[in-house]
N, C-alpha and C positions, 0 to 999 in steps of 0.2 A: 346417906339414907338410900336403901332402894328404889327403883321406883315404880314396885308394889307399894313400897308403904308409901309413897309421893302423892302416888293417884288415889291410896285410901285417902289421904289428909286433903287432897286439890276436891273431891268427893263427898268429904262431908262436912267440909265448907260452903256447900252450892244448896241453895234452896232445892227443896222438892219440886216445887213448880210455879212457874211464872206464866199468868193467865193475862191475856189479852182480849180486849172486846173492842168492838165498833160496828158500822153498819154497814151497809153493802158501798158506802160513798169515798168520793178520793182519799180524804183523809186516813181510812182505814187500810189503803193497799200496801204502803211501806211496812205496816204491822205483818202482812203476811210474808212480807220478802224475809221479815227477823226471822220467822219462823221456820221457814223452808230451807234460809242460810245456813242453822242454828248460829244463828251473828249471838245469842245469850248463853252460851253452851258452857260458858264459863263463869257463869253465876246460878243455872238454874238448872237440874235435872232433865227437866221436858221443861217446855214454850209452849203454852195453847193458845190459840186463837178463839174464840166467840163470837158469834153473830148477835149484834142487838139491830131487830127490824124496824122498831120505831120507839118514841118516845120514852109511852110505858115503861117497856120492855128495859130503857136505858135504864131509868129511876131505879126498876126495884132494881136491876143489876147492882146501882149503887148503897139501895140497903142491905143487899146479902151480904157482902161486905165479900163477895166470892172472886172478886176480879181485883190486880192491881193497878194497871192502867189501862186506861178507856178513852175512846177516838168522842168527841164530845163539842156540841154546837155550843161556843164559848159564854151563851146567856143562858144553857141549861146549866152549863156550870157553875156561873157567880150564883143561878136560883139555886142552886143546891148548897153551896157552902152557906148563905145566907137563911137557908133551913139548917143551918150548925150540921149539915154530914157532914163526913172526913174525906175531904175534896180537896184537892189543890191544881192552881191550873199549872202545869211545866211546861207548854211551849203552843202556839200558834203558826197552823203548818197551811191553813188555806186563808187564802187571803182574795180569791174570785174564783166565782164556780156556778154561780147563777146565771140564766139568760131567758130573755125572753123567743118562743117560736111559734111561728104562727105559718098559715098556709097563704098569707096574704103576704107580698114582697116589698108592699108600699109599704107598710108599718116600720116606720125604723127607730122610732121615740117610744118612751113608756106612754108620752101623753097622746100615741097614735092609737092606743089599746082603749081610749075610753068611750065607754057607751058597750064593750064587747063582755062577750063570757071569757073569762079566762080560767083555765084550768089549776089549779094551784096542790099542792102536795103538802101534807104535814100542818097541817092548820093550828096555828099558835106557834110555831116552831119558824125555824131559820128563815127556807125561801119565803114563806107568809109572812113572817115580821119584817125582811129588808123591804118585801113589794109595798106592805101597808107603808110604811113609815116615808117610802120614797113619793108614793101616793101623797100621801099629807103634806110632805114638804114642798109638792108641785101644788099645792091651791087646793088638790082636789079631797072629795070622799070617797072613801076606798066600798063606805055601804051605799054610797047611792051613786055613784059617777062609773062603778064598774061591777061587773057581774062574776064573783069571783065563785067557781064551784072547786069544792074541797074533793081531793081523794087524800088517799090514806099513805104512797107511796111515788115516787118518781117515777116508777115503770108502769104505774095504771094510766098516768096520766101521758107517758108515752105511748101508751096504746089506743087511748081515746083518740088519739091527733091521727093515728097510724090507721084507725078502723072508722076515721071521719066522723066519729062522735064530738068532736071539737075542735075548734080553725085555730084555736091558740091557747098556749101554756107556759106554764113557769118551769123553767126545768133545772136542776142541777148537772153537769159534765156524770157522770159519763153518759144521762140518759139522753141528751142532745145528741151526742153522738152515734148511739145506738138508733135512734127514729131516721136519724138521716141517711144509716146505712140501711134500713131496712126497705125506708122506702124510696131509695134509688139504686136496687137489685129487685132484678127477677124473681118469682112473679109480682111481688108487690109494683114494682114501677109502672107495671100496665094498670093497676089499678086504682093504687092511694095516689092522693094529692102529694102534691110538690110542699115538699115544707123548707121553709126559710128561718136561720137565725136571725133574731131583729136584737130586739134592745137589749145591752150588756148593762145589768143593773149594776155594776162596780162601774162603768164611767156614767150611771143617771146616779148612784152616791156621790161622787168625783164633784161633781154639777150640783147637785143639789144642797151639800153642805161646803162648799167650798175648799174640798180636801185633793187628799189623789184619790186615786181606783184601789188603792188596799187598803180593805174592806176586812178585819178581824171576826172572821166568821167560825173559825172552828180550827181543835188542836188535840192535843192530847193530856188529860189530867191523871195524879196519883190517887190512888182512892187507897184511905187509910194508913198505916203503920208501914211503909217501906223503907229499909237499912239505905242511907245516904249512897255507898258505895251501889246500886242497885238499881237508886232512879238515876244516877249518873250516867251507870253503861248504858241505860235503856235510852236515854238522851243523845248518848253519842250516835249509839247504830241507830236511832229512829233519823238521824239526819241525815246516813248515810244513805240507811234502806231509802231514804224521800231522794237523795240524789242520784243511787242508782234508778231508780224508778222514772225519772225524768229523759235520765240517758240514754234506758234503753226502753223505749216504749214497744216494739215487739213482744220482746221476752217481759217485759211488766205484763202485758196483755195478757199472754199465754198464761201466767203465773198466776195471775188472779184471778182470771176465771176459773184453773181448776180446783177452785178454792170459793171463787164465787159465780156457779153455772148461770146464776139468770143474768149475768150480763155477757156480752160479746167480747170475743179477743181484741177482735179486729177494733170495733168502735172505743175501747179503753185505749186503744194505741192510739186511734185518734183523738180521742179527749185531751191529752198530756199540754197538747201545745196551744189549748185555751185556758189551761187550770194555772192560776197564780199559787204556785206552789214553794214557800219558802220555810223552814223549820226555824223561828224566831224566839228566842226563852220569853216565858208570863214576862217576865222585870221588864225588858228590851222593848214587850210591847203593852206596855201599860200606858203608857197618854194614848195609843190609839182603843186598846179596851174603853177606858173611860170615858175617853169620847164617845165611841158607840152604847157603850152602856148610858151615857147622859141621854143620849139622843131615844132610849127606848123606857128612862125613867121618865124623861118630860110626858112621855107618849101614853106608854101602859106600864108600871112598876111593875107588877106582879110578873113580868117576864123577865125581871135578875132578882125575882125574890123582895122587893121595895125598897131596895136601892144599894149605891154604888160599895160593890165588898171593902172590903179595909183589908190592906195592907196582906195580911194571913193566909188572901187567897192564893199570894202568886208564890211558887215556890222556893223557898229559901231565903223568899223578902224578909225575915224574921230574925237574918242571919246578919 
């Protein structure tokens, strides 16, 4: 056979195109390395990437049915399959990313934050539900023992800290690291407050249900009808892209920002070596899903949909 006629047939074996989404946060930057690699070049015409900003934005993503896999906080997930979408989780790639920061250096506990405002991002959503639920498990009430003010994004809430709208917040990697470069360079350092990392909420989990500090917080799932051979490769390079990512935190930096401008090169490079980052298949992590899922059906169901998925969620459990 020629191989004109090779690369006709290698050609029109390859999907038209394979769509990627996620949000501006760590779990999504290995998605851009697929991309920029072409690491899927051999299953898919073009690779696109997608920004999803918030929540919303994720959902209807998941009803257009326009995207095939999606970077995804693992309790929007089980709520969505248990709203019968065509969801399935394929793998758990953060496993800590939350922290507490504050302009006060004594605070070094979650239970140092009480009686304060604290900043929080995504309300009902990831970093909200680990603070409330670690709240409750310390004795306390998360509506009357602390003063939780909601924004809509990690970056608003690093700018409140940054422009001394607020002594303390919840923040997810990379926006920790972005506030702490901003305000310790010129000019900001003449001006803003000194901000301090305090409490790592994966070791106040660790402590507070008697586990370790990985914490099943978010991963990547298939949405809808994808050919077996398909989510496989995407499996393999997404763990690659997450292992190069780790390696080379420079060039990770450089790469995704120009891809995602509102964060910093520099502070994404520094994030890497706080972020528990490991690419683990749904199967592999299913007693720690379901623990965490236990621990947020006791709490509030309606954040995995009312309760623990079966079986169907994880992929290829069925096999």
């Amino acid at each position: 056979m020629s191989s004109t006629k090779q690369n006709e047939n290698d050609s029109s074996n390859k999907l038209d195109k394979i769509v990627l989404a996620g949000p501006f946060a760590t779990v999504s930057h290995p998605l851009i390395h697929i991309v920029k690699s072409g690491a899927l070049s051999d299953v898919a015409k073009e690779v696109e990437f997608r920004l999803w900003r918030n929540p919303d934005q994720l959902r209807a993503i998941v009803l257009e049915g326009s995207v095939n896999f999606v970077a995804v906080p693992t309790n929007v997930a089980a709520n969505l399959y248990n709203k019968r979408q065509k969801i399935k989780l394929l793998n758990v790639s953060i496993w800590g990313i939350l922290g507490m920061m504050t302009r006060d250096e004594n605070l070094k506990t979650l239970a140092d934050f009480k009686g304060k405002e604290i900043v929080v991002p995504f309300r009902s959503d990831m970093p909200d539900i680990m603070l409330k639920e670690l709240i409750k498990a310390q004795g306390f009430d998360p509506d009357k023992d602390f003063k939780l003010i909601y924004v809509s994004n990690p970056i608003n809430a690093m700018q409140m800290l940054i422009l001394r709208r607020a002594s303390h917040a919840l923040l997810a990697e990379p926006a920790i690291s972005m506030a702490l470069r901003k305000t310790g360079s010129f000019p900001l350092k003449a001006i803003a407050p000194n901000l301090f990392r305090s409490a790592d909420l994966q070791d106040e989990w660790a402590k507070a249900f008697n586990t370790d500090n990985k914490v099943p917080e978010a991963g990547m799932a298939v949405l809808g009808e994808v050919d077996e051979k398909v989510v496989d490769r995407f499996s393999v390079e997404y763990k690659k892209a997450l292992n190069w990512y780790k390696d080379n935190p420079v060039e990770a930096g450089i790469e995704t920002a120009e891809v995602l401008p509102m964060l910093d090169k520099n502070a994404i490079a520094d994030s890497i070596k706080y972020v528990t980052l490991e690419s683990i298949s749904a199967i592999q992590s299913k007693d720690k899903l379901e623990f965490f899922f236990e621990v947020l059906k006791k709490s509030e169901p309606k954040l995995i949909g009312g309760k623990i998925p079966d079986d169907g969620f994880y992929y290829k459990a069925e096999q």
